[in-house]
C-alpha positions as CSV (number, residue, x, y, z in Angstrom):
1,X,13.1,-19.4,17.3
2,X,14.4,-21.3,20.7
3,X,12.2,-22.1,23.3
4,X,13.3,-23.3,27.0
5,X,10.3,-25.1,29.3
6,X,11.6,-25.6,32.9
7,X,9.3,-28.6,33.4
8,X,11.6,-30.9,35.6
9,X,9.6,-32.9,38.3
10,X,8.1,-36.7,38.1
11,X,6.4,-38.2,35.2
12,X,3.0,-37.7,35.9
13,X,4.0,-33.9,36.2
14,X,5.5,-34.8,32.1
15,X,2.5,-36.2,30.9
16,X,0.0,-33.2,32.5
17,X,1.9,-31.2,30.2
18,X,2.0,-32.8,26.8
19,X,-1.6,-30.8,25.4
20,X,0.1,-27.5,26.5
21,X,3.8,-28.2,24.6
22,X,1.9,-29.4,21.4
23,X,-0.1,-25.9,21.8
24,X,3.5,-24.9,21.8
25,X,4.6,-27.0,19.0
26,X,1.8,-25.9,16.8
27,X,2.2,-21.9,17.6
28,X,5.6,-21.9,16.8
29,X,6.3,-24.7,14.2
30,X,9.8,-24.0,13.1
31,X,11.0,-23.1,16.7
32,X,13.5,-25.2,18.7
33,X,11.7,-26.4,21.7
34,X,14.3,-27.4,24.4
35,X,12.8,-29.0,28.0
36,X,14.7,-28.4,30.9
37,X,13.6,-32.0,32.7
38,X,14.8,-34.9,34.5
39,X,17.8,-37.0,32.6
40,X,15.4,-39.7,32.1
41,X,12.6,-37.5,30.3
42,X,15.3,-37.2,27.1
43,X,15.0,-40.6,27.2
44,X,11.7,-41.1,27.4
45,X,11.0,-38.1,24.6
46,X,14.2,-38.4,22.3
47,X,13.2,-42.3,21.4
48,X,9.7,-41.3,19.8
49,X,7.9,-38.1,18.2
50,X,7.1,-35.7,19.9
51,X,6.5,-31.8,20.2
52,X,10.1,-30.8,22.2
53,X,13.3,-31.3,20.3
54,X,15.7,-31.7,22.7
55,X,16.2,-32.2,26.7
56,X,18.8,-30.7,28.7
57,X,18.6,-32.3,32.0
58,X,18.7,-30.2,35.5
59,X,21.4,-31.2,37.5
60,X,20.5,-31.7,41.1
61,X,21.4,-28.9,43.8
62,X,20.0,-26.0,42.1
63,X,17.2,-24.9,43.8
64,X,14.7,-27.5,41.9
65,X,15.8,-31.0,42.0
66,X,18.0,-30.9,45.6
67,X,19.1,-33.8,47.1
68,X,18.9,-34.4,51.1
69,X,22.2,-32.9,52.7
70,X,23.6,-31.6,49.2
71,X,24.9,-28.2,48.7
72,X,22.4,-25.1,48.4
73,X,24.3,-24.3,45.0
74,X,27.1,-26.9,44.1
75,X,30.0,-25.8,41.7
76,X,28.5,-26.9,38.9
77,X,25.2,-24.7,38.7
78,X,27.3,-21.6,37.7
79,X,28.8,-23.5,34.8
80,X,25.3,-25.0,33.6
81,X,23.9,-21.4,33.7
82,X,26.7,-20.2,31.9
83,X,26.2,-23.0,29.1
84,X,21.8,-22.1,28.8
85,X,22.3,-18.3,28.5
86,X,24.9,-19.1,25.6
87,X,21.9,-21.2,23.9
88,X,20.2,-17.3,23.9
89,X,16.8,-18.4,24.3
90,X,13.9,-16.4,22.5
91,X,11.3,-17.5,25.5
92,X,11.5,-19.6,28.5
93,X,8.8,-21.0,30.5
94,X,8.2,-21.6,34.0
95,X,6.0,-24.8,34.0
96,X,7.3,-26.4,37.0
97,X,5.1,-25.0,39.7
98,X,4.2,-21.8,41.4
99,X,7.5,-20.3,40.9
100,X,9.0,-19.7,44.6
101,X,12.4,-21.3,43.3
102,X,11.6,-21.9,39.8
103,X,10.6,-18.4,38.7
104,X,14.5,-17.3,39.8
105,X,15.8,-20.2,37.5
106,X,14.2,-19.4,34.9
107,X,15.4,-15.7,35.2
108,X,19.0,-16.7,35.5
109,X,18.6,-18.3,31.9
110,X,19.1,-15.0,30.4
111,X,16.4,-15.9,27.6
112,X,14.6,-12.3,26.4
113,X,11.1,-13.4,27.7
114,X,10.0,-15.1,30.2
115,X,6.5,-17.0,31.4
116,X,5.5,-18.5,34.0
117,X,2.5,-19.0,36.7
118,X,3.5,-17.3,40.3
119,X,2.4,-17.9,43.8
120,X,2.2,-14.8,46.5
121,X,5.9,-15.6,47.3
122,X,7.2,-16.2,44.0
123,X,8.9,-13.3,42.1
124,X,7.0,-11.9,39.1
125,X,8.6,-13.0,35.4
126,X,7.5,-10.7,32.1
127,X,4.2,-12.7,31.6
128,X,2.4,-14.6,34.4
129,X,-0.6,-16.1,35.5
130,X,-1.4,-16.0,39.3
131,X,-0.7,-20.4,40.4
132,X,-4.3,-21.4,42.0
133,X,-3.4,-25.1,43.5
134,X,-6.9,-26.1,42.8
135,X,-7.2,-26.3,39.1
136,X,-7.2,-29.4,36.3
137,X,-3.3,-29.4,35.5
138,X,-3.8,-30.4,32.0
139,X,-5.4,-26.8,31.8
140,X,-3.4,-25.3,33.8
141,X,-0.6,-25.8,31.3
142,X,-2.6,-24.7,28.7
143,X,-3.7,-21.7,30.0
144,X,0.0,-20.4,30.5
145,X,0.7,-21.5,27.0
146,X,-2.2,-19.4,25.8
147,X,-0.5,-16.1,26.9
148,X,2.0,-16.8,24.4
149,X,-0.9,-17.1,21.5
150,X,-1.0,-21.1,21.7
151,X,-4.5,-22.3,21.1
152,X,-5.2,-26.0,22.2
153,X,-4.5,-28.6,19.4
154,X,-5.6,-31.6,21.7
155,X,-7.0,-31.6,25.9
156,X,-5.3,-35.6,25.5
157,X,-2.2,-36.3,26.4
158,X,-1.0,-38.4,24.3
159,X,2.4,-40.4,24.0
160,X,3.7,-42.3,21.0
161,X,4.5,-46.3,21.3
162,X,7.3,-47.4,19.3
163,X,8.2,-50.6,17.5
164,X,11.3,-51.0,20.2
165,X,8.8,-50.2,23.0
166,X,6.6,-53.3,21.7
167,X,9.8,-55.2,21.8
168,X,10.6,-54.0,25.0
169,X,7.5,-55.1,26.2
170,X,7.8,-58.7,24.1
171,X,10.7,-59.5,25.8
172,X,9.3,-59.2,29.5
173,X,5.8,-60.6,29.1
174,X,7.4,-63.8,27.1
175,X,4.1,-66.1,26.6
176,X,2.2,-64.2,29.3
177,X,-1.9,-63.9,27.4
178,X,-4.0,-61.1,28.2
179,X,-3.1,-59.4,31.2
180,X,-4.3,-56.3,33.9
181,X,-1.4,-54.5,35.5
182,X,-1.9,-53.2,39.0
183,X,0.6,-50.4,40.4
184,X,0.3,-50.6,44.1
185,X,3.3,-47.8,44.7
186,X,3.1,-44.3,45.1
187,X,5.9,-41.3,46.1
188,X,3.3,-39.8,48.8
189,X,2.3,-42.3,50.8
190,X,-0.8,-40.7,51.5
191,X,-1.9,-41.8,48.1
192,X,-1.1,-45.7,48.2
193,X,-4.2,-47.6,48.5
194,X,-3.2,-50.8,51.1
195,X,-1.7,-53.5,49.7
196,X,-4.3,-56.3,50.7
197,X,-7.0,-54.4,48.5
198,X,-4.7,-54.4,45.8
199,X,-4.4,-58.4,46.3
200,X,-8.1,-58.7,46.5
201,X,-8.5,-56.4,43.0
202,X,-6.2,-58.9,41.8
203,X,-7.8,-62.2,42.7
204,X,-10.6,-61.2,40.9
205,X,-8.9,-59.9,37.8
206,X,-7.5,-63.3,37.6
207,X,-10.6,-64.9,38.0
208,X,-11.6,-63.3,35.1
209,X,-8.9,-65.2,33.1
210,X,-6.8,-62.3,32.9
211,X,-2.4,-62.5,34.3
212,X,-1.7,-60.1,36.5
213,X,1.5,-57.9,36.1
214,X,2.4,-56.0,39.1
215,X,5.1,-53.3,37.5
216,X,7.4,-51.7,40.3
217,X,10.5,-49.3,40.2
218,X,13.3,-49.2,42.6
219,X,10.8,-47.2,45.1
220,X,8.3,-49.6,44.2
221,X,9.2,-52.9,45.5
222,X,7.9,-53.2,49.1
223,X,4.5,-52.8,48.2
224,X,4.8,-54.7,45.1
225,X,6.0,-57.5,47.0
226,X,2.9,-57.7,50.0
227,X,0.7,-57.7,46.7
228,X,2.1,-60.5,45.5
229,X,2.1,-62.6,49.1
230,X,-1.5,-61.6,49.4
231,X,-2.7,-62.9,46.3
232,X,-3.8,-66.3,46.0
233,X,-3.6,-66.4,42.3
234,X,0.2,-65.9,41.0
235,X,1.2,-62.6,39.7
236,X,4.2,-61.6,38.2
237,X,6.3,-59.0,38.9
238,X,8.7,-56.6,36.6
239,X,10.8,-54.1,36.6
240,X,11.1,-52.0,33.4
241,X,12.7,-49.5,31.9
242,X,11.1,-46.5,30.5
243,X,10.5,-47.8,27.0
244,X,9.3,-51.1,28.4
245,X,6.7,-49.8,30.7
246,X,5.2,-47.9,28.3
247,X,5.0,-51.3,25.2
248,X,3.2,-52.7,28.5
249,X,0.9,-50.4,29.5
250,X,-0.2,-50.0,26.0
251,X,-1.0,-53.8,25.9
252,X,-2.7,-53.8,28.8
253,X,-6.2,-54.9,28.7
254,X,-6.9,-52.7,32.3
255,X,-4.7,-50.8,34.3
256,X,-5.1,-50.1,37.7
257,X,-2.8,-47.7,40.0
258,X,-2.8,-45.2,42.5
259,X,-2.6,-41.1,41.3
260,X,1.2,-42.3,40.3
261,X,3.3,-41.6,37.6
262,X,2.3,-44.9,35.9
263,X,-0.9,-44.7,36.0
264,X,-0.8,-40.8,33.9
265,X,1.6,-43.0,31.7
266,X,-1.0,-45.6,30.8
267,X,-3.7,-42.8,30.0
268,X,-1.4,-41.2,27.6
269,X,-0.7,-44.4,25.8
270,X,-4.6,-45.5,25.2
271,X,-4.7,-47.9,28.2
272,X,-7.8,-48.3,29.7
273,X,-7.0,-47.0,33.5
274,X,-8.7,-47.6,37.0
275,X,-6.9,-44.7,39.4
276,X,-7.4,-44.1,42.9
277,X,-6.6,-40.9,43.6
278,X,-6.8,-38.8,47.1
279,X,-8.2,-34.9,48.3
280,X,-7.8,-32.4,45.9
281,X,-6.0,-34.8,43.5
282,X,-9.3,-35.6,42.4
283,X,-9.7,-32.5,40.7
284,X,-5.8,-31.5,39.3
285,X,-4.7,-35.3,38.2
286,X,-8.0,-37.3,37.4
287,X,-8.3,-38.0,33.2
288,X,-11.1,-36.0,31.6
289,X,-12.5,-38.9,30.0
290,X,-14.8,-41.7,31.0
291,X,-15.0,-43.9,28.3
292,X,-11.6,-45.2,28.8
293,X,-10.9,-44.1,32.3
294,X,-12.4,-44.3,35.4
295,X,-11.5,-42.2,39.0
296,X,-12.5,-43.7,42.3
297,X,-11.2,-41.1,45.4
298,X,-11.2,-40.5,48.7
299,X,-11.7,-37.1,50.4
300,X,-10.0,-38.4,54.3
301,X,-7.8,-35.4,54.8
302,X,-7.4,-35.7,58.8
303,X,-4.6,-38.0,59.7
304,X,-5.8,-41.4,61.2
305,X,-2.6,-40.8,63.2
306,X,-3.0,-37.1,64.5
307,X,-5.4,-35.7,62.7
308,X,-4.0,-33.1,61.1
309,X,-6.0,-31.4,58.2
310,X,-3.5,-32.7,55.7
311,X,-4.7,-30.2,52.8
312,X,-3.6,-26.7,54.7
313,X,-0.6,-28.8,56.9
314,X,1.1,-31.8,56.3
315,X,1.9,-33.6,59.4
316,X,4.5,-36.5,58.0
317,X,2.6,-39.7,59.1
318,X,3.0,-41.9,56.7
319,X,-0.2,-43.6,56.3
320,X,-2.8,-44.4,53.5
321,X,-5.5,-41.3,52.8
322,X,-7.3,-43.5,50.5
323,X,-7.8,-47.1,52.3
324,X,-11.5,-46.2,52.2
325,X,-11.8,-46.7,48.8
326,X,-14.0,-50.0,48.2
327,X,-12.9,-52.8,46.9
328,X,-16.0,-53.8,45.1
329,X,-16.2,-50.6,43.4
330,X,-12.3,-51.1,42.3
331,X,-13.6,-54.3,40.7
332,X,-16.5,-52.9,39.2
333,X,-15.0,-50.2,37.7
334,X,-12.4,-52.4,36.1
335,X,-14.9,-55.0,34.8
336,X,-16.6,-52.3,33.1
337,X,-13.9,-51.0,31.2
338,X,-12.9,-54.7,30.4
339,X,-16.5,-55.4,29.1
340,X,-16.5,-52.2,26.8
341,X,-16.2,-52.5,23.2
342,X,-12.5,-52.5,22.5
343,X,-12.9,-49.9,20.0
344,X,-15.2,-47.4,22.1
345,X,-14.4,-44.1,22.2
346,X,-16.5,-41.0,23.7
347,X,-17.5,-38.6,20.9
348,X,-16.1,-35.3,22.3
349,X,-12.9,-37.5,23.2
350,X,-12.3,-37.8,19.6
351,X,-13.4,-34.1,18.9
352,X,-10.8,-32.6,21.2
353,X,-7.9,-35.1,20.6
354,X,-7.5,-34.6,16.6
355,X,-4.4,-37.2,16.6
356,X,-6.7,-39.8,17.7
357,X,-8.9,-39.2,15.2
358,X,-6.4,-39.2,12.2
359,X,-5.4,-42.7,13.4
360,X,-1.8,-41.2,14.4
């Protein structure tokens, strides 16, 4: 009857595993589903329907979420343990990665099950899958949900847009007409296409009568900014909040973006999306469908710098794994989606994602 889901990592990570709490949602209708996230997920999921009922967020410092020179275990962990094993969870599930650190959180949750994937170094829980790093993480998800008797209700994920996300999104664009919206930033460097090629992408967007919105966040604003001074047509630049990135995306006409949590974002909320994506990326983050989405990558995993094999050891240079990407093909892929017929849709899209199908 209470369910806990330790998912609490970026939003990309959140989206990836929408499919696997519907499954969830759908096996166990009348249960409460409680995530375990990020403070800004309950804000995200608490504004619009959805499969979890409420978010407790993670506080930083306890072995998921630590901050740079924080305590290992600050005074408040023992208190915020103490408060989930009172909630005397039915189930809790591990769905925040192989389980070196998570799969001992979850245990300290004193719920009478737990599930979870586990890595060679990760402690067993009652139920677990082996964690394989090379596998489609919309699946991975749903395969863990699966040992629980959770059959896939959609492979989509999808996220509702709400009338104060349209408003949201009213207020920033103002008069702005039909627009593109490039995301040029990226947590891992390695996966930030340069900013020039962005610029050029850009130019030719514009050309094609479309504005062009560069969205950035507060980690986001350097490479936002060289877009912008690189482009010879004028793009605007915003800032949003939660609610209002996601009335944008969803009235965005194309979308491109490096493997980011905006880009995963735009996907889930029907936008049409161009990502660039690095390595094995390609094969746990890229959308299944083509009708609406279209992957370009880049498999450079020696380091310009050092040339470290980036896949088995990270050396730290911060430098682009994806400049090689062409700019042409960026374009063309964009101007294919553009040209589409707004309403097309793949067949086995609409097969496997139900919701769509109803019109919901």
């Amino acid at each position: 009857m209470k369910i806990a889901v330790l998912r609490a990592n970026g939003l990309g990570d959140l989206v990836f595993s929408l499919p696997a709490l519907e499954a969830l949602r759908a096996r166990y209708p009348d249960a409460e589903i409680v995530l375990l996230g990020a403070a800004w997920a309950g804000r995200l999921l608490m504004s619009r329907p959805g499969p979890v009922d409420r978010v407790v967020p993670v506080p930083p410092g306890v072995g998921l979420r630590d901050e740079p020179g924080g305590e290992a275990e600050p005074a408040g962990a023992g208190a915020f343990f103490r408060r989930m094993r009172a909630e005397r969870f039915d189930l809790a599930l591990q769905m925040h990665g192989g389980g070196r650190s998570s799969n001992p959180f979850v245990s300290r949750l004193g719920a009478r099950e737990t599930v979870g994937h586990r890595s060679p170094d990760a402690a067993p829980l009652d139920r677990w899958l082996p964690y394989v790093y090379l596998q489609p993480e919309i699946l991975r998800y749903l395969e863990l949900v699966a040992l629980l008797g959770a059959e896939p209700v959609t492979l989509a994920p999808r996220l509702a847009v709400t009338d104060d996300d349209r408003a949201a999104a009213a207020r920033a664009l103002g008069e702005l007409g039909p627009f593109a919206v490039l995301h040029p930033g990226a947590t891992d460097a390695r996966r930030r296409w340069p900013a020039q090629r962005f610029a050029e992408v850009g130019d030719e967007l514009a050309a094609r009568g479309l504005a062009v919105l560069i969205v950035r966040g507060p980690r986001d604003a350097e490479p936002g900014d060289r877009v912008a001074r690189a482009m010879r047509a004028p793009a605007r630049q915003v800032s949003l909040h939660l609610g209002g990135l996601v009335g944008v995306l969803s009235a965005a006409r194309v979308v491109v973006a490096n493997d980011s949590g905006p880009l995963h974002l735009a996907a889930a909320v029907g936008a049409p999306t161009v990502g660039l994506f690095w390595g094995a990326n390609i094969v746990g983050s890229v959308p299944p469908w083509r009708s609406r989405h279209r992957p370009l990558g880049a498999f450079d995993v020696a380091c310009p710098v050092c040339g470290t094999d980036n896949l088995r050891d990270r050396c730290g240079h911060a430098v682009s794994f994806v400049e090689r990407i062409p700019v042409d093909e960026v374009v063309a892929a964009a101007a294919e989606l553009l040209d589409a017929p707004p309403a097309h849709r793949g067949a086995l899209e609409r097969a496997l994602d139900p919701r769509a199908a109803a019109g919901r």
